[in-house]
PDB file as gemmi writes it, atoms N, CA and C in Angstrom:
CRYST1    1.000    1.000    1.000  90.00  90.00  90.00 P 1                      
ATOM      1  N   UNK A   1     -90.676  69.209  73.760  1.00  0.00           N  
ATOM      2  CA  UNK A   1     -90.116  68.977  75.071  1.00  0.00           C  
ATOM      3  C   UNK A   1     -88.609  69.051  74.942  1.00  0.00           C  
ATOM      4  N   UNK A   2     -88.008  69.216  76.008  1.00  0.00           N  
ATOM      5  CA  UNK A   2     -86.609  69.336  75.932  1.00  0.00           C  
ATOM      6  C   UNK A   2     -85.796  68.601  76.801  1.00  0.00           C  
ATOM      7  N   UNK A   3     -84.803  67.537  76.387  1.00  0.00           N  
ATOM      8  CA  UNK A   3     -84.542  66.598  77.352  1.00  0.00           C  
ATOM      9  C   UNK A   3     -83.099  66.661  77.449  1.00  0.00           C  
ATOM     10  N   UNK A   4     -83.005  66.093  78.727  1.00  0.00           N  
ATOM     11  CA  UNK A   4     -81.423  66.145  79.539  1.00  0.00           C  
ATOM     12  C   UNK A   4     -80.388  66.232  78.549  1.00  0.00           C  
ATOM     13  N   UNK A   5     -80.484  65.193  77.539  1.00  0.00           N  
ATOM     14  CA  UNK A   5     -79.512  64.442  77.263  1.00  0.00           C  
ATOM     15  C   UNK A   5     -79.146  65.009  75.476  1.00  0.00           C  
ATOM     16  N   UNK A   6     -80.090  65.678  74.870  1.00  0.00           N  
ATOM     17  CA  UNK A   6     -80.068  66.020  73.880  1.00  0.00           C  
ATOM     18  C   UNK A   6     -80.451  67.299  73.257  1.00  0.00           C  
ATOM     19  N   UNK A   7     -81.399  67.963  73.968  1.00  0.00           N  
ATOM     20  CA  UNK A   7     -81.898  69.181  73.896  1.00  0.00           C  
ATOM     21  C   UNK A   7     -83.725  69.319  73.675  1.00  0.00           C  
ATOM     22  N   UNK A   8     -83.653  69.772  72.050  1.00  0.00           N  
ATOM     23  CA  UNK A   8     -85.693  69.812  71.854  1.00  0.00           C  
ATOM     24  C   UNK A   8     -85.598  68.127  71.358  1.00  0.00           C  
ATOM     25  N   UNK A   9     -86.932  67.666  71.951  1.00  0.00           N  
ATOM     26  CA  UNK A   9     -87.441  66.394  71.252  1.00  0.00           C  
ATOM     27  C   UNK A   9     -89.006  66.284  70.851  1.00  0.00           C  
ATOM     28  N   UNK A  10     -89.417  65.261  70.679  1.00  0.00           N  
ATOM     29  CA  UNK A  10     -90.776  64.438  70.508  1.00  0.00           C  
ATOM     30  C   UNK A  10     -90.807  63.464  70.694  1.00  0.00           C  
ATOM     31  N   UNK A  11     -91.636  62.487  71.335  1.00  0.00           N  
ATOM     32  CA  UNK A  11     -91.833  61.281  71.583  1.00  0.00           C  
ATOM     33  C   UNK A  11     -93.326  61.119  71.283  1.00  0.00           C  
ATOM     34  N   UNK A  12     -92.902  59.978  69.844  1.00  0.00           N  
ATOM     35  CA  UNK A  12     -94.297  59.595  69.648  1.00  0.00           C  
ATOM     36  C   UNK A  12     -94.492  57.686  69.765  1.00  0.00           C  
ATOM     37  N   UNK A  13     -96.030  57.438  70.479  1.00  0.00           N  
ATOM     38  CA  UNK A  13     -96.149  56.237  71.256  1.00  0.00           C  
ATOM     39  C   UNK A  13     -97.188  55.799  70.317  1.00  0.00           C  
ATOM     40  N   UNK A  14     -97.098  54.762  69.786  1.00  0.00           N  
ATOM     41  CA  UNK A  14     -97.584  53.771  69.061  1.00  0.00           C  
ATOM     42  C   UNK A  14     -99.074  53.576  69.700  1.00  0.00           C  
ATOM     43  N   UNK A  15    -100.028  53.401  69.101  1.00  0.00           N  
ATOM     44  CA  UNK A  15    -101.511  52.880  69.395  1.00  0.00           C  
ATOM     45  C   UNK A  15    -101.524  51.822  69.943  1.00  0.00           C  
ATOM     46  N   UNK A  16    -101.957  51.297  71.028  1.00  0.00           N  
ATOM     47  CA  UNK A  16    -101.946  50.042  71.872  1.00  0.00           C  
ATOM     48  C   UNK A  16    -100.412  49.346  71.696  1.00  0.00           C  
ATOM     49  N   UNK A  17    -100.399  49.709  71.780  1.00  0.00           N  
ATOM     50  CA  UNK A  17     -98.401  49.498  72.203  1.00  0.00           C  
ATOM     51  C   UNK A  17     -97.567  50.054  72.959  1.00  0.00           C  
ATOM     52  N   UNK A  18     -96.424  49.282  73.806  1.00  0.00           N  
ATOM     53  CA  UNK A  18     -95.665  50.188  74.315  1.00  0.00           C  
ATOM     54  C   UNK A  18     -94.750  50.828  73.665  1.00  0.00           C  
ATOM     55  N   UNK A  19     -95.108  50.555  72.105  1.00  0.00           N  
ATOM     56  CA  UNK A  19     -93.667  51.117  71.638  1.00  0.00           C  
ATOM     57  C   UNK A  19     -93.905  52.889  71.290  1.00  0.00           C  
ATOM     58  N   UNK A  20     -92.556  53.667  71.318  1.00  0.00           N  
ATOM     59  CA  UNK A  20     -92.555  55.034  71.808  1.00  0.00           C  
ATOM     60  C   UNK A  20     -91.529  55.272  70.892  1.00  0.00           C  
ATOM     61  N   UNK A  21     -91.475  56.186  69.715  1.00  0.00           N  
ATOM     62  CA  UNK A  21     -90.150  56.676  69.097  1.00  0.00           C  
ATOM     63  C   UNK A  21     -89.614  58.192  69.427  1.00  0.00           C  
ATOM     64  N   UNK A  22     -88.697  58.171  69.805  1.00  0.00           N  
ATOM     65  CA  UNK A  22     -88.354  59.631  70.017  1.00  0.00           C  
ATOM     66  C   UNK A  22     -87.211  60.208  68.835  1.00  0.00           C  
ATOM     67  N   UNK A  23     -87.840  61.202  68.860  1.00  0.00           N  
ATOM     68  CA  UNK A  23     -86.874  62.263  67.975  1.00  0.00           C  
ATOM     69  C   UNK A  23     -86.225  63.649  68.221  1.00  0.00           C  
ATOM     70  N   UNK A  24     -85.020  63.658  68.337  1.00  0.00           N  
ATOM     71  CA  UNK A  24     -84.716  64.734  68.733  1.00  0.00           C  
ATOM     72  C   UNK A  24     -83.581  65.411  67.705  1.00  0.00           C  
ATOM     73  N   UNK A  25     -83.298  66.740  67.945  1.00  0.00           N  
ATOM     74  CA  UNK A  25     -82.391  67.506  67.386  1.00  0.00           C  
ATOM     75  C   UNK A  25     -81.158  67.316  67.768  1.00  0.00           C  
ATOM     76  N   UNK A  26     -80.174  66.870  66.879  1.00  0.00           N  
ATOM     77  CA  UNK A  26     -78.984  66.630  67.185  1.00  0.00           C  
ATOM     78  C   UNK A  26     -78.266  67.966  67.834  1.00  0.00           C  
ATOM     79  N   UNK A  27     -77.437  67.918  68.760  1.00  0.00           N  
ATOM     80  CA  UNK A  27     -76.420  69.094  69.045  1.00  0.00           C  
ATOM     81  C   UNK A  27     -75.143  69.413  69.199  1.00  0.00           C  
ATOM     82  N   UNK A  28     -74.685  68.680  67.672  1.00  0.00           N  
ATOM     83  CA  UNK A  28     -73.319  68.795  67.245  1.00  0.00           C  
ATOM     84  C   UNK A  28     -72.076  67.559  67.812  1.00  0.00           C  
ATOM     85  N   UNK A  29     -72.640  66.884  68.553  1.00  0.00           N  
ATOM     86  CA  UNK A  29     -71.901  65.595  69.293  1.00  0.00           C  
ATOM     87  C   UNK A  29     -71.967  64.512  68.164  1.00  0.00           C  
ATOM     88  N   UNK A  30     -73.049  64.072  68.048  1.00  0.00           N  
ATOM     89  CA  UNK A  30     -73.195  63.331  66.921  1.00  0.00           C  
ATOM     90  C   UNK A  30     -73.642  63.393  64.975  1.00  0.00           C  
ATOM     91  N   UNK A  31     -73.549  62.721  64.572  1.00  0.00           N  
ATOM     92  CA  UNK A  31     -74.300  63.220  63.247  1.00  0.00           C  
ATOM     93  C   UNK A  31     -75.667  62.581  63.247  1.00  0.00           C  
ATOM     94  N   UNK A  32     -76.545  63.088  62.264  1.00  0.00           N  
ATOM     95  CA  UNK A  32     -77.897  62.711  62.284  1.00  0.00           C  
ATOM     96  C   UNK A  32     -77.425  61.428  61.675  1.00  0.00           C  
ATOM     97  N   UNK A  33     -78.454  60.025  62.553  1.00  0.00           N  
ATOM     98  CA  UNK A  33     -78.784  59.164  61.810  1.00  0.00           C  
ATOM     99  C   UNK A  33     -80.033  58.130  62.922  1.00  0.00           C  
ATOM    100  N   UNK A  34     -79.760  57.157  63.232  1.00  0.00           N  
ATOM    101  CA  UNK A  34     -80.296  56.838  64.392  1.00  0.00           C  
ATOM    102  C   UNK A  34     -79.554  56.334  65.306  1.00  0.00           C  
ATOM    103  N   UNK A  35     -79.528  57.248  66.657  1.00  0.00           N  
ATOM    104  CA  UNK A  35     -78.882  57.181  67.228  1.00  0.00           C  
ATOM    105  C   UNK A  35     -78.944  55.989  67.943  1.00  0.00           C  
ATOM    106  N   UNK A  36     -79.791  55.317  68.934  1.00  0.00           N  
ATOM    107  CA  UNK A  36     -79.860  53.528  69.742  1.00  0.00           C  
ATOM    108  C   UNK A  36     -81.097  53.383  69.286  1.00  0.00           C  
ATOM    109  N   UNK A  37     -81.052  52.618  69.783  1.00  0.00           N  
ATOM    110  CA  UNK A  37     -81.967  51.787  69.655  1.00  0.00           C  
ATOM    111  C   UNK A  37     -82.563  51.307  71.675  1.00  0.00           C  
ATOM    112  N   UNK A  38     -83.844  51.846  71.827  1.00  0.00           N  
ATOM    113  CA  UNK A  38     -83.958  51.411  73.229  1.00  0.00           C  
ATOM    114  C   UNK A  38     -84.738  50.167  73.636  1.00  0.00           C  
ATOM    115  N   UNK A  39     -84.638  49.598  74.849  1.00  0.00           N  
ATOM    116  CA  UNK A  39     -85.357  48.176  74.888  1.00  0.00           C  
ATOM    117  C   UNK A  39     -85.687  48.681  76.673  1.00  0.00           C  
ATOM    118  N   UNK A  40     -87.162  48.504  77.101  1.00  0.00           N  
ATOM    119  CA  UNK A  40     -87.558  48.286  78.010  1.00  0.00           C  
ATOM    120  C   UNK A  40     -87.491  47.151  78.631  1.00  0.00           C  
ATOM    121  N   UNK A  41     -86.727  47.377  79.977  1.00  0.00           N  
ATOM    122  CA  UNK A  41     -86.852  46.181  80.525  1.00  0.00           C  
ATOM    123  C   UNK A  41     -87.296  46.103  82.190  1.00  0.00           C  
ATOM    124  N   UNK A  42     -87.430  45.111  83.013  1.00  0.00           N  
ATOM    125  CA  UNK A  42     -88.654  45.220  83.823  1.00  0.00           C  
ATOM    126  C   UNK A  42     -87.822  45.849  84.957  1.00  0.00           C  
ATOM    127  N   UNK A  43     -86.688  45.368  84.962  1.00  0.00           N  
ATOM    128  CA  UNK A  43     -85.501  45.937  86.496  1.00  0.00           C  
ATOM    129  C   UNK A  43     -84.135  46.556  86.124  1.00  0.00           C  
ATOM    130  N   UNK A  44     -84.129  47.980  85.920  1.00  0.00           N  
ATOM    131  CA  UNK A  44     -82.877  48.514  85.159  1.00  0.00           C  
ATOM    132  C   UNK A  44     -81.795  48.145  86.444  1.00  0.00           C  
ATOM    133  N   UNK A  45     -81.896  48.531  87.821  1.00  0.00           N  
ATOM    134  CA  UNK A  45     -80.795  48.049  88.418  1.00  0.00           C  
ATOM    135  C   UNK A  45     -80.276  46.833  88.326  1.00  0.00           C  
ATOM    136  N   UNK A  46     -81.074  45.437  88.417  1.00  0.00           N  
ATOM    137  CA  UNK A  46     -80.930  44.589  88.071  1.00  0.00           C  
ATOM    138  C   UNK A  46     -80.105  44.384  86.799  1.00  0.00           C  
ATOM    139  N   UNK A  47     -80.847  44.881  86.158  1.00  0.00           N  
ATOM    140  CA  UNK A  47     -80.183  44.814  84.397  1.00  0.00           C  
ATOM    141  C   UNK A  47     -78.365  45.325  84.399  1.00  0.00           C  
ATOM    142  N   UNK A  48     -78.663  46.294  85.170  1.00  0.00           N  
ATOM    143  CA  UNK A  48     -77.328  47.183  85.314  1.00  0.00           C  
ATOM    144  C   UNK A  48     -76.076  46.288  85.421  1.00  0.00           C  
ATOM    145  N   UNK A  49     -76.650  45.880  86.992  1.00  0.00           N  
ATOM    146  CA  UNK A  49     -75.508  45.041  87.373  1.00  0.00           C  
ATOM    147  C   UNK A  49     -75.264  43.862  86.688  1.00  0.00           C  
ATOM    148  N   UNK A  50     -75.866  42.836  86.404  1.00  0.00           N  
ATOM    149  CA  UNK A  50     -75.948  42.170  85.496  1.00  0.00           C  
ATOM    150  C   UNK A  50     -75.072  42.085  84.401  1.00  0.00           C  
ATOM    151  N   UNK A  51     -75.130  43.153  83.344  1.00  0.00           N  
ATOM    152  CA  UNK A  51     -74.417  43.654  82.570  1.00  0.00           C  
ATOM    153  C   UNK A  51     -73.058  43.919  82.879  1.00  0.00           C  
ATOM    154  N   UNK A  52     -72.771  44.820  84.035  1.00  0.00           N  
ATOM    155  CA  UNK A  52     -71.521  45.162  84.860  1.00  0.00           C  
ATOM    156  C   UNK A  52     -70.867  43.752  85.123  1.00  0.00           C  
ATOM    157  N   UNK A  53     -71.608  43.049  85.689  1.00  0.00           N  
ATOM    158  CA  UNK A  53     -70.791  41.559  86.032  1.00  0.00           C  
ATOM    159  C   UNK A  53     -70.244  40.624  85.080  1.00  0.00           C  
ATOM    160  N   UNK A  54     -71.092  40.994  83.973  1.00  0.00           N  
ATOM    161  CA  UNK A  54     -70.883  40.154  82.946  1.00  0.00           C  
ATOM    162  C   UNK A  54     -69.718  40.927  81.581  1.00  0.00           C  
ATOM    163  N   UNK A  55     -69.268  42.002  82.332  1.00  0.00           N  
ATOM    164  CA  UNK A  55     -67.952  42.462  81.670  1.00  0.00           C  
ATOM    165  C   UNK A  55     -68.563  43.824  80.411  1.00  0.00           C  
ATOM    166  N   UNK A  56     -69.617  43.941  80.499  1.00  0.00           N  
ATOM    167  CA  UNK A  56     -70.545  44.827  79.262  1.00  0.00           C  
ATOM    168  C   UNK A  56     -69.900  46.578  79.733  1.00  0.00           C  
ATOM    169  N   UNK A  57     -69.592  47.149  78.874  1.00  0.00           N  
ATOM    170  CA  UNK A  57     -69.306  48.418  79.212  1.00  0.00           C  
ATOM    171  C   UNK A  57     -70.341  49.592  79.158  1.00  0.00           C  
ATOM    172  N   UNK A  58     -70.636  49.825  80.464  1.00  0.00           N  
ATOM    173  CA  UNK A  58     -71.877  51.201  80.762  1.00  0.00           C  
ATOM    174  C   UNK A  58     -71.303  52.334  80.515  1.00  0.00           C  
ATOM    175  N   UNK A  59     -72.177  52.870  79.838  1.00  0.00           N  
ATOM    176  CA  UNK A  59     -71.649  54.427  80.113  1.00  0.00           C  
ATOM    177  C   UNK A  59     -71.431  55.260  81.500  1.00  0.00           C  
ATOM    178  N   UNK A  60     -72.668  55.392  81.797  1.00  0.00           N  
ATOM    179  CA  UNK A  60     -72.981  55.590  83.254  1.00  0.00           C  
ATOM    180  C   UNK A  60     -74.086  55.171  83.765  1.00  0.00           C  
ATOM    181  N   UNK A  61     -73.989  54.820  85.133  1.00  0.00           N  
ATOM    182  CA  UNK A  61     -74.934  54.109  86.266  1.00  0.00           C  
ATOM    183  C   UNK A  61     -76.153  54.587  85.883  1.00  0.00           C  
ATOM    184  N   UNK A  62     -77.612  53.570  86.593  1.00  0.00           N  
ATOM    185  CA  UNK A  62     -78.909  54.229  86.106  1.00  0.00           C  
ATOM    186  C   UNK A  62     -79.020  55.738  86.139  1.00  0.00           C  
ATOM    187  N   UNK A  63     -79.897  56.375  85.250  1.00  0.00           N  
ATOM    188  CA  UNK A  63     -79.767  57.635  86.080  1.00  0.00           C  
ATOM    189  C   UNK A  63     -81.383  58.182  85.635  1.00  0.00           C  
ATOM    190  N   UNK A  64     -81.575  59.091  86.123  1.00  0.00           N  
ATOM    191  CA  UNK A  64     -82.783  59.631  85.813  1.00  0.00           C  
ATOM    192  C   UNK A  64     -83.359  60.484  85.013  1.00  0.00           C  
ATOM    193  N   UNK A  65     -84.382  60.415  84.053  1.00  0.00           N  
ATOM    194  CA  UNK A  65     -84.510  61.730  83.254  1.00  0.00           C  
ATOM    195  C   UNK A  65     -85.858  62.063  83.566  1.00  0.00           C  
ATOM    196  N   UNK A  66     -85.591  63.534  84.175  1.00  0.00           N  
ATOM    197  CA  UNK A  66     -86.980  63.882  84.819  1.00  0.00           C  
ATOM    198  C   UNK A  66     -88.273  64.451  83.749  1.00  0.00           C  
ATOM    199  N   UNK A  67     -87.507  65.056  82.505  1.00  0.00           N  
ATOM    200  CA  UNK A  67     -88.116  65.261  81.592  1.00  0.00           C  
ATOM    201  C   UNK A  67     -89.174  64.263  81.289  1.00  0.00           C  
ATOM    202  N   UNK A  68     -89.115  63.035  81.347  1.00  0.00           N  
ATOM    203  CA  UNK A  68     -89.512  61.881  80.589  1.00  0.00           C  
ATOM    204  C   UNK A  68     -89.837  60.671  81.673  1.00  0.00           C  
ATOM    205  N   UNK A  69     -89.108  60.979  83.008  1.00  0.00           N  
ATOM    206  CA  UNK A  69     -90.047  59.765  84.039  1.00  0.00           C  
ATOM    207  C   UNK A  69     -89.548  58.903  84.263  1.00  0.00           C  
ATOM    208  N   UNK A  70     -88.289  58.593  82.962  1.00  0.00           N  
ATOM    209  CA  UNK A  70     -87.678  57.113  83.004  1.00  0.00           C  
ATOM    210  C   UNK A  70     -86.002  57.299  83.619  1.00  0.00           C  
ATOM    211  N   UNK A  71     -86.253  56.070  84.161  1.00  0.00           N  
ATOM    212  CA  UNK A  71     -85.011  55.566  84.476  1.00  0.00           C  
ATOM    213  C   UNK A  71     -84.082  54.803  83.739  1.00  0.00           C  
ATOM    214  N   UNK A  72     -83.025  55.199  83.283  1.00  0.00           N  
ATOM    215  CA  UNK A  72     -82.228  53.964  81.584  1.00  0.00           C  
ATOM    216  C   UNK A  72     -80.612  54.239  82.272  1.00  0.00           C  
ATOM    217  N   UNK A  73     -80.344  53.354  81.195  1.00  0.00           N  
ATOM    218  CA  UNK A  73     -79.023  53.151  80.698  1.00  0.00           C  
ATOM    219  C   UNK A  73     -78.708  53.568  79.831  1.00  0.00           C  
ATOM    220  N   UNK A  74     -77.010  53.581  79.196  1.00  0.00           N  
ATOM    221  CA  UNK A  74     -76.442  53.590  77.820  1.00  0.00           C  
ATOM    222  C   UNK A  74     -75.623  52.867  77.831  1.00  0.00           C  
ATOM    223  N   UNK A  75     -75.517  51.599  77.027  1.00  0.00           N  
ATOM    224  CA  UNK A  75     -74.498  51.409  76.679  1.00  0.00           C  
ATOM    225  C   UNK A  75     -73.910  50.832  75.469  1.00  0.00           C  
ATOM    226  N   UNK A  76     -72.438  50.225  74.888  1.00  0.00           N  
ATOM    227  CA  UNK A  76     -72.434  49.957  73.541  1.00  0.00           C  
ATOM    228  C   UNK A  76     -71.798  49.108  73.213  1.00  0.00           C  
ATOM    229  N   UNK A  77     -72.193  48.265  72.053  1.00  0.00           N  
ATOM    230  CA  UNK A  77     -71.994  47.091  71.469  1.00  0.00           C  
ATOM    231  C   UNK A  77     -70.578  46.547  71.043  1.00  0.00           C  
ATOM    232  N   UNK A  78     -69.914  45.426  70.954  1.00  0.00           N  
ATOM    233  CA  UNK A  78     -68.474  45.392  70.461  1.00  0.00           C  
ATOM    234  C   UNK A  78     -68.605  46.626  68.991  1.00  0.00           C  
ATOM    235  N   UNK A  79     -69.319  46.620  68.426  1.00  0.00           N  
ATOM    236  CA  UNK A  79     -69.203  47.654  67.854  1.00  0.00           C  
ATOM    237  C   UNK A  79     -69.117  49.289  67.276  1.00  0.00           C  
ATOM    238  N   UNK A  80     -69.741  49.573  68.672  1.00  0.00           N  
ATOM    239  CA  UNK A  80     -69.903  50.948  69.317  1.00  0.00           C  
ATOM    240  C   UNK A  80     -71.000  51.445  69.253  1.00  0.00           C  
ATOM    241  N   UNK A  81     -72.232  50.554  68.569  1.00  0.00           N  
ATOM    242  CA  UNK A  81     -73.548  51.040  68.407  1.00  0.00           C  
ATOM    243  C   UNK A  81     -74.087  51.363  70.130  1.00  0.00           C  
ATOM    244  N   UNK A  82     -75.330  52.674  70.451  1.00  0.00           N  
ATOM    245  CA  UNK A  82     -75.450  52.650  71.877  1.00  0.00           C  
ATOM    246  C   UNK A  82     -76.815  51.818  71.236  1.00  0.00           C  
ATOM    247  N   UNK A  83     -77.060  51.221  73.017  1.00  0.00           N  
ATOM    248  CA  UNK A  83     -78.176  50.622  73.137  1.00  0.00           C  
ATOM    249  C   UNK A  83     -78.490  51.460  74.336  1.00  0.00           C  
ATOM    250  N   UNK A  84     -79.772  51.679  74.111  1.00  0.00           N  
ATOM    251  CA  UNK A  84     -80.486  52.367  75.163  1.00  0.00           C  
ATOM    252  C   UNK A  84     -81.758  51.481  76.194  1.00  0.00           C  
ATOM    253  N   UNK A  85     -80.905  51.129  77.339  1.00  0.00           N  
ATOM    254  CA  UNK A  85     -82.119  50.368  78.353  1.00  0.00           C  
ATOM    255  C   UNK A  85     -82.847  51.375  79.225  1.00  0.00           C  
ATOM    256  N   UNK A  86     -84.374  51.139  79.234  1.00  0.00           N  
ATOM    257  CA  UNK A  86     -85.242  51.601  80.146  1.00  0.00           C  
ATOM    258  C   UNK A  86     -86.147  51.123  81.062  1.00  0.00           C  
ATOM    259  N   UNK A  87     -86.040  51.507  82.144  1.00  0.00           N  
ATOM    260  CA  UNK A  87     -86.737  51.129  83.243  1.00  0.00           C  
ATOM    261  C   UNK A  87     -88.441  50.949  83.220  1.00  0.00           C  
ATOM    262  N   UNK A  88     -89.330  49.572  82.916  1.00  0.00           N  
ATOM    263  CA  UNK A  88     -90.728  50.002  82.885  1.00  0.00           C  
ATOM    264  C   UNK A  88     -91.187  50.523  83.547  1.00  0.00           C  
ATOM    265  N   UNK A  89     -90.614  50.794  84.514  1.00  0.00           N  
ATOM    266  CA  UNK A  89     -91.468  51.573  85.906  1.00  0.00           C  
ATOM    267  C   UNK A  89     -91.007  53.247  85.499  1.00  0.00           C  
ATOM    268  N   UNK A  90     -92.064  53.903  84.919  1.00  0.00           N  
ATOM    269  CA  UNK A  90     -92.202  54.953  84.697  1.00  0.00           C  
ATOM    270  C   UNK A  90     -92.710  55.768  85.519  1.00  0.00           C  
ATOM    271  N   UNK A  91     -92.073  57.273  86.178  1.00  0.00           N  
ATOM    272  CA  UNK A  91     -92.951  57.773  87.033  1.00  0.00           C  
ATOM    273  C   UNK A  91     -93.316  59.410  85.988  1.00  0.00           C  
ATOM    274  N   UNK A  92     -94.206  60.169  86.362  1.00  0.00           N  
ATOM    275  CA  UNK A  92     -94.954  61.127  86.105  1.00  0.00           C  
ATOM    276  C   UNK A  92     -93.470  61.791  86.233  1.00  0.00           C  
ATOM    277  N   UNK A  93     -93.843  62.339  84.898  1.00  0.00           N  
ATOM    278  CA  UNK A  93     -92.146  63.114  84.120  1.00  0.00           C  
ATOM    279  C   UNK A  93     -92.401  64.672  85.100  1.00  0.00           C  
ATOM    280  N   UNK A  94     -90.816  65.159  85.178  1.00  0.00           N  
ATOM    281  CA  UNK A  94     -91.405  66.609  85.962  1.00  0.00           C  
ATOM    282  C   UNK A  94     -90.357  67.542  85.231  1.00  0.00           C  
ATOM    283  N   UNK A  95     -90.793  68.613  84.826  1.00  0.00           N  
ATOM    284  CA  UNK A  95     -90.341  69.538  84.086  1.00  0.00           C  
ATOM    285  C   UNK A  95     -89.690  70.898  84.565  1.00  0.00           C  
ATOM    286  N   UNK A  96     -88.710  71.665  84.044  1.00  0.00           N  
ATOM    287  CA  UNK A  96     -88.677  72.861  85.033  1.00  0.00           C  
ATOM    288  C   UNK A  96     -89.442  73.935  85.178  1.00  0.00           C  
ATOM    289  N   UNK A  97     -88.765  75.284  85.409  1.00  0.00           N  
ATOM    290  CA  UNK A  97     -90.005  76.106  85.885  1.00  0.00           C  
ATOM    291  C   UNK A  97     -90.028  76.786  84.809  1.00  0.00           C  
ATOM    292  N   UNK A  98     -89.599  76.959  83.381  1.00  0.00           N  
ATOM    293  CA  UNK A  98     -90.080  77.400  82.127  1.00  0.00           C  
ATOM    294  C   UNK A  98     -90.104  76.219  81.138  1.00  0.00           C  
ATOM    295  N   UNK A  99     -90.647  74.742  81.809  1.00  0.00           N  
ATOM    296  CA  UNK A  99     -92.168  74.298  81.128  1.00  0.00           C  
ATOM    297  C   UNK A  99     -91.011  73.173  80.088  1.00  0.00           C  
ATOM    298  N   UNK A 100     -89.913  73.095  80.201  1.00  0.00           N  
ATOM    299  CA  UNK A 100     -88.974  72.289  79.615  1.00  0.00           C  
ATOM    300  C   UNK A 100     -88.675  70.821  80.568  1.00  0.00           C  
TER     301      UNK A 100                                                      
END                                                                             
């Protein structure tokens, strides 16, 4: 699959779990290592603002990745690590018209 934000990936989802690891091909922005770390949570707007109020620096506002359904965040730690928040409310991912 090929997603917004990074290019080709995989996402593989744990057996009776919600947990989901994705892997993708770096494209020269970063170096390979692991890039965030993501945490589902139940109300990303909520979460958003939240965060915003409480002085936390976003990358950018929720946004959508149609590839994948979810709605997230980015943002990063006093240390610059990203953390990646996602919206549980997942909708049916939609792809373009050559299948990416």
């Amino acid at each position: 699959m090929s997603t917004s934000h990074h290019g080709d990936s995989v996402e593989l989802k744990m057996p009776g779990s919600g947990t989901i690891f994705e892997l993708h091909q770096v494209g020269g922005e970063e170096v390979p290592c692991i890039n965030d770390i993501a945490l589902r949570v139940d109300d990303i707007n909520a979460t958003h603002d939240d965060r915003k109020a409480k002085g936390i620096a976003i990358e950018e506002p929720p946004g959508d990745v149609i590839s994948t359904g979810r709605t997230n965040i980015n943002l990063r730690d006093p240390d610059g690590w990203r953390l990646h928040l996602v919206d549980a409310n997942r909708r049916k991912p939609r792809y373009s018209a050559d299948g990416h």
